[in-house]
TIRO-2110 file (N, C-alpha, C; in Angstrom, 1 decimal):
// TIRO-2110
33.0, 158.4, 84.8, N, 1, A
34.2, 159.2, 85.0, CA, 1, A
33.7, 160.4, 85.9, C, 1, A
34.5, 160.7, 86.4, N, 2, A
33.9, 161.5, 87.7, CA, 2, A
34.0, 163.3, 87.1, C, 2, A
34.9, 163.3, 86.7, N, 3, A
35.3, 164.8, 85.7, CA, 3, A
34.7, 164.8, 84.6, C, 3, A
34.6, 164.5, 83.8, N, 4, A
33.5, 164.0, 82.8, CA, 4, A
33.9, 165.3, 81.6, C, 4, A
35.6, 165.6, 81.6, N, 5, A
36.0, 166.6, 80.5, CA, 5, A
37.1, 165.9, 79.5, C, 5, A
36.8, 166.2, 78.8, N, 6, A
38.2, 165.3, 77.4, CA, 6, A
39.1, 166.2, 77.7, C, 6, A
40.2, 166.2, 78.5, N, 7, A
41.1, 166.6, 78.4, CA, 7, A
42.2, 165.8, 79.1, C, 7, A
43.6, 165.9, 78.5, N, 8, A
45.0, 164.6, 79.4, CA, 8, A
44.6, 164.7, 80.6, C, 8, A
44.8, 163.7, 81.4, N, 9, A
44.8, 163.1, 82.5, CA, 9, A
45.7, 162.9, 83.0, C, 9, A
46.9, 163.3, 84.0, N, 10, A
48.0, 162.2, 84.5, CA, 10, A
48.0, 162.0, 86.0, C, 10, A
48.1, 160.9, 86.3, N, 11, A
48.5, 159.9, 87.6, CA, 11, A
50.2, 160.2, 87.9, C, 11, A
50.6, 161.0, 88.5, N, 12, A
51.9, 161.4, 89.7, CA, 12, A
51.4, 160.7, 90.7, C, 12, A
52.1, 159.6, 91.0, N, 13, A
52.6, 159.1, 92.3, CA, 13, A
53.7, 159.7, 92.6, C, 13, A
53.9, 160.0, 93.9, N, 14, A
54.8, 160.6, 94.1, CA, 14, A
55.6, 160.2, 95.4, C, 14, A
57.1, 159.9, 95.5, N, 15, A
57.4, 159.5, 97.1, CA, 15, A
58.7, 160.1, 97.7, C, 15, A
58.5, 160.0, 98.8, N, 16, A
59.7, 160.8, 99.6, CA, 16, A
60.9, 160.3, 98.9, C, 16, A
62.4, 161.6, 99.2, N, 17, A
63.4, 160.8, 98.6, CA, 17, A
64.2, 159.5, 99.6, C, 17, A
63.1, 159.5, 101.1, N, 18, A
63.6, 158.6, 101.9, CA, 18, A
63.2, 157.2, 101.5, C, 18, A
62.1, 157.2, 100.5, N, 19, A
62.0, 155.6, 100.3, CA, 19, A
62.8, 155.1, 99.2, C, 19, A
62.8, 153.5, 99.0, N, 20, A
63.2, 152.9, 98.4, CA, 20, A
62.7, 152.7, 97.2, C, 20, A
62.1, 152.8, 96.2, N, 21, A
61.6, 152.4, 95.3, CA, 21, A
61.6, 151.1, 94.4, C, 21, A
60.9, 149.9, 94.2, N, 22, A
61.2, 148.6, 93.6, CA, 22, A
60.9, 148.7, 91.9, C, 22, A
61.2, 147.7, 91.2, N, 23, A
60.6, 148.1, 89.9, CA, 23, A
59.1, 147.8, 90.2, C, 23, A
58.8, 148.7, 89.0, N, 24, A
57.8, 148.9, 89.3, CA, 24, A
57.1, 149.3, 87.4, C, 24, A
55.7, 148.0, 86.9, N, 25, A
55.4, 148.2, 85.8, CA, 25, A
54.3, 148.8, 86.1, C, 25, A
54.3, 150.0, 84.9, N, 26, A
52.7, 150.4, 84.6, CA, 26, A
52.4, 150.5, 83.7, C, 26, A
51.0, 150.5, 83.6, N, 27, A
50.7, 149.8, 82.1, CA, 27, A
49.6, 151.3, 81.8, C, 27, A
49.7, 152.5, 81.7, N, 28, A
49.6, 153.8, 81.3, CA, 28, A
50.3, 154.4, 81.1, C, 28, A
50.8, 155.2, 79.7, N, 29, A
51.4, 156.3, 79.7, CA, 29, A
51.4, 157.5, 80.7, C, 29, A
50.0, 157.7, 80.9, N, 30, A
49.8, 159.0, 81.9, CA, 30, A
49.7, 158.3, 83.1, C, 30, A
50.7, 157.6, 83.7, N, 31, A
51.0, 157.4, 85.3, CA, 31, A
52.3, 157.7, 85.1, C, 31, A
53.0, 158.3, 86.2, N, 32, A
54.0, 158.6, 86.6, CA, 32, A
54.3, 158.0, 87.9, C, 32, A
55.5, 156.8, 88.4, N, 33, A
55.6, 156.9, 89.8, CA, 33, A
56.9, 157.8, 90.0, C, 33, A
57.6, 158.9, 91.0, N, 34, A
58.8, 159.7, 90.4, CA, 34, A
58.3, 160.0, 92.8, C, 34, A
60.3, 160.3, 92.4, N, 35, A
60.4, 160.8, 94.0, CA, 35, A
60.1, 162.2, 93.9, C, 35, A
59.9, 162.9, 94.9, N, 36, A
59.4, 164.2, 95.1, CA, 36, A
60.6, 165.5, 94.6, C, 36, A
61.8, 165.2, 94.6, N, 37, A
63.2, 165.9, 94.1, CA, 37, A
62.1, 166.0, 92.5, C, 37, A
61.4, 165.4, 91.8, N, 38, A
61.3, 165.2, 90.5, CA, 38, A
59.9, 165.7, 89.5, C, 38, A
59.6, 165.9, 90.9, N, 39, A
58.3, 166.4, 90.4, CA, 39, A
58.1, 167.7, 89.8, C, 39, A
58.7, 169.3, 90.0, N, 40, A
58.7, 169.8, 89.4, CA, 40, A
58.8, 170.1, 88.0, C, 40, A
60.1, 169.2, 87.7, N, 41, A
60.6, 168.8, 86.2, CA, 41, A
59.7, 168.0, 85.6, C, 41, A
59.0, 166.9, 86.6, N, 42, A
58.0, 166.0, 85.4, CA, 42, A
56.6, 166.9, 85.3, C, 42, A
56.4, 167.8, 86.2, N, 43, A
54.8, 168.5, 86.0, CA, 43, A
55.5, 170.0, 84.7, C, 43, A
56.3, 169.9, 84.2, N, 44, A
57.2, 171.2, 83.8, CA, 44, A
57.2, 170.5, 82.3, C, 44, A
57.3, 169.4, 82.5, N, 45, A
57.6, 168.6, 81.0, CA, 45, A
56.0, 167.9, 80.6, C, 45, A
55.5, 167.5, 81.4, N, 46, A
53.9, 167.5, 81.5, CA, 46, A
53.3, 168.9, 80.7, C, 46, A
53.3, 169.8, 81.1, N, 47, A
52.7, 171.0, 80.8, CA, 47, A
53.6, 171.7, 79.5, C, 47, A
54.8, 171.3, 79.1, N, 48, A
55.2, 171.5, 77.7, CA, 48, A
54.9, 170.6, 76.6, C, 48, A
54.1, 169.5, 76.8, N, 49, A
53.5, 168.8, 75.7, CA, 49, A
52.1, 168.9, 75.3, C, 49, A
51.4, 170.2, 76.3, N, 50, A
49.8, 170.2, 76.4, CA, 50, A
49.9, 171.2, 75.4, C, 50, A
49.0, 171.7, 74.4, N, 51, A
48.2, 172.6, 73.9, CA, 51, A
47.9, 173.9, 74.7, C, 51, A
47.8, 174.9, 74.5, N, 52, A
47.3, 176.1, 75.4, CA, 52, A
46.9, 177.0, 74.4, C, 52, A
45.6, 177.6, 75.2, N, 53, A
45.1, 177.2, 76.6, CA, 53, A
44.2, 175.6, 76.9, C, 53, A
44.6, 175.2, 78.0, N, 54, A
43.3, 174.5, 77.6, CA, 54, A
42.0, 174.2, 78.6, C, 54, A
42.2, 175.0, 80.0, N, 55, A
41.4, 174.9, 80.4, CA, 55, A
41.1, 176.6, 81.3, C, 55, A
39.6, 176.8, 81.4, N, 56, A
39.9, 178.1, 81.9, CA, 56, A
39.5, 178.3, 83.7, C, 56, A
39.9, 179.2, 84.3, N, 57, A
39.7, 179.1, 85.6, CA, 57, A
38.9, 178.7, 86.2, C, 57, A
37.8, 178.7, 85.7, N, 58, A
36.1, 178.4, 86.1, CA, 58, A
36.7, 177.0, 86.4, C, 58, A
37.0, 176.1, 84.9, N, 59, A
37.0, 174.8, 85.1, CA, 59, A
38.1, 174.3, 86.0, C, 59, A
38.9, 174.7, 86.2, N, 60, A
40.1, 174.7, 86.9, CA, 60, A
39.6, 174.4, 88.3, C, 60, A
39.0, 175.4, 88.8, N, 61, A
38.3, 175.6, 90.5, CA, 61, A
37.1, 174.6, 89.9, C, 61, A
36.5, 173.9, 89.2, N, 62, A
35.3, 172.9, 89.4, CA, 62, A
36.2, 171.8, 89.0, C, 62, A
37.0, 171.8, 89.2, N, 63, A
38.0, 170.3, 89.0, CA, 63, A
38.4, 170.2, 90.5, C, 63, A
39.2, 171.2, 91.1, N, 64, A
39.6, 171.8, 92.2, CA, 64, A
38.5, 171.2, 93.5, C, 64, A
37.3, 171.6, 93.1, N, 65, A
36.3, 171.9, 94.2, CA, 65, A
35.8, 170.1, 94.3, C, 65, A
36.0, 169.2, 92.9, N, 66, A
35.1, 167.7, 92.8, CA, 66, A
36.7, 166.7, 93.1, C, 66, A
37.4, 167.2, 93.2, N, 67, A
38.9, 166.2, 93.7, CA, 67, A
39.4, 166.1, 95.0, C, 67, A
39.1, 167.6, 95.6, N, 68, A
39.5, 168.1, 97.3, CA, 68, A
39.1, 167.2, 98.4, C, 68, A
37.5, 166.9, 97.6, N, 69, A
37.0, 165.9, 98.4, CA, 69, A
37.7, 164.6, 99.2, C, 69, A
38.0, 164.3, 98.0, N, 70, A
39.1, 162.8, 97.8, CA, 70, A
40.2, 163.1, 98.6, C, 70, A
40.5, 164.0, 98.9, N, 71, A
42.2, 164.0, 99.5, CA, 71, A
42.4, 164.5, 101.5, C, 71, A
41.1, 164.3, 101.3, N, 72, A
40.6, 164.2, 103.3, CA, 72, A
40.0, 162.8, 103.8, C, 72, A
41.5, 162.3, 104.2, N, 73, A
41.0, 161.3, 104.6, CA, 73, A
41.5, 161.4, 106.0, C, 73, A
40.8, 160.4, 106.8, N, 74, A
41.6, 160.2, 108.3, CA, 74, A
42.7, 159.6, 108.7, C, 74, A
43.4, 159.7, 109.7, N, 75, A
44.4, 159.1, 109.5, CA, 75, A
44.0, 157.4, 110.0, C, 75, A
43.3, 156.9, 110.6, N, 76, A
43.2, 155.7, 110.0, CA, 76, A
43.2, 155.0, 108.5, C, 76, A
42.1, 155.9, 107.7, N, 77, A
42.3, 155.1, 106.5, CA, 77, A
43.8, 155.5, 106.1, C, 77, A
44.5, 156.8, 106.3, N, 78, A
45.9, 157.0, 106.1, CA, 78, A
46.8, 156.3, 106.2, C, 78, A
46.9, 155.5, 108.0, N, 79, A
47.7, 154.2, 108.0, CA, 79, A
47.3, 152.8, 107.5, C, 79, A
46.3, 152.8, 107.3, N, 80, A
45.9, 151.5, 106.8, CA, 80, A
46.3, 151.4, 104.7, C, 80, A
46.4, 152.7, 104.7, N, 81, A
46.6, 152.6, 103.1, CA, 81, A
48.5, 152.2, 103.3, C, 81, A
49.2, 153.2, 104.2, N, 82, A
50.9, 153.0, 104.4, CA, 82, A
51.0, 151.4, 104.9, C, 82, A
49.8, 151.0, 105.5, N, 83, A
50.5, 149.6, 105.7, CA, 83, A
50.0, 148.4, 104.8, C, 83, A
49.4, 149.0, 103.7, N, 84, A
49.6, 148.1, 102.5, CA, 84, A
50.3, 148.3, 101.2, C, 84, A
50.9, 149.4, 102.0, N, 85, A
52.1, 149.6, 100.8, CA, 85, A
52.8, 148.9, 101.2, C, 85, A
53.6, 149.2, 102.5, N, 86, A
54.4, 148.3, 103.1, CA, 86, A
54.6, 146.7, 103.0, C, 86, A
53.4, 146.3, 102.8, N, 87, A
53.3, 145.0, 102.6, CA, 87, A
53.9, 144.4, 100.9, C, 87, A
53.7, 144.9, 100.1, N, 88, A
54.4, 145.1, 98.6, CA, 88, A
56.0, 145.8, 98.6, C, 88, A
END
């Protein structure tokens, strides 16, 4: 595990309100797939079921600093991820 802290975890997928959305099963409580109109309310209702406090800034910015990584990608791997969604 790459975070290596016991604390909830959740998976928000999240998508424009211009797509379609199919059914779609998942097999975790902590995934969410929700259109972007919804995300507030589900990270609002997320954060009313946690305990507090439960994490403190330090850890916050060392979660921050070991995830950032992951979310630079190029846009090739960018289109190549959109055109296998597309394909489903």
């Amino acid at each position: 595990m790459l975070l290596k802290l016991d604390i909830p975890i959740y998976s928000l997928i999240v998508f424009s309100d211009n797509c379609e959305l199919k059914k779609i099963t998942l097999k975790s409580d902590n995934s969410k797939v929700i259109y972007n109109y919804e995300l507030k309310f589900t990270i609002n209702e997320l954060i009313n079921t946690i305990p507090k406090p439960i994490l403190s800034i330090e850890e916050i910015n060392m979660i921050y600093n070991k995830l950032f990584p992951y979310t630079q990608v190029n846009s090739e791997i960018r289109n190549a991820h959109i055109n296998n969604i597309k394909i489903y």
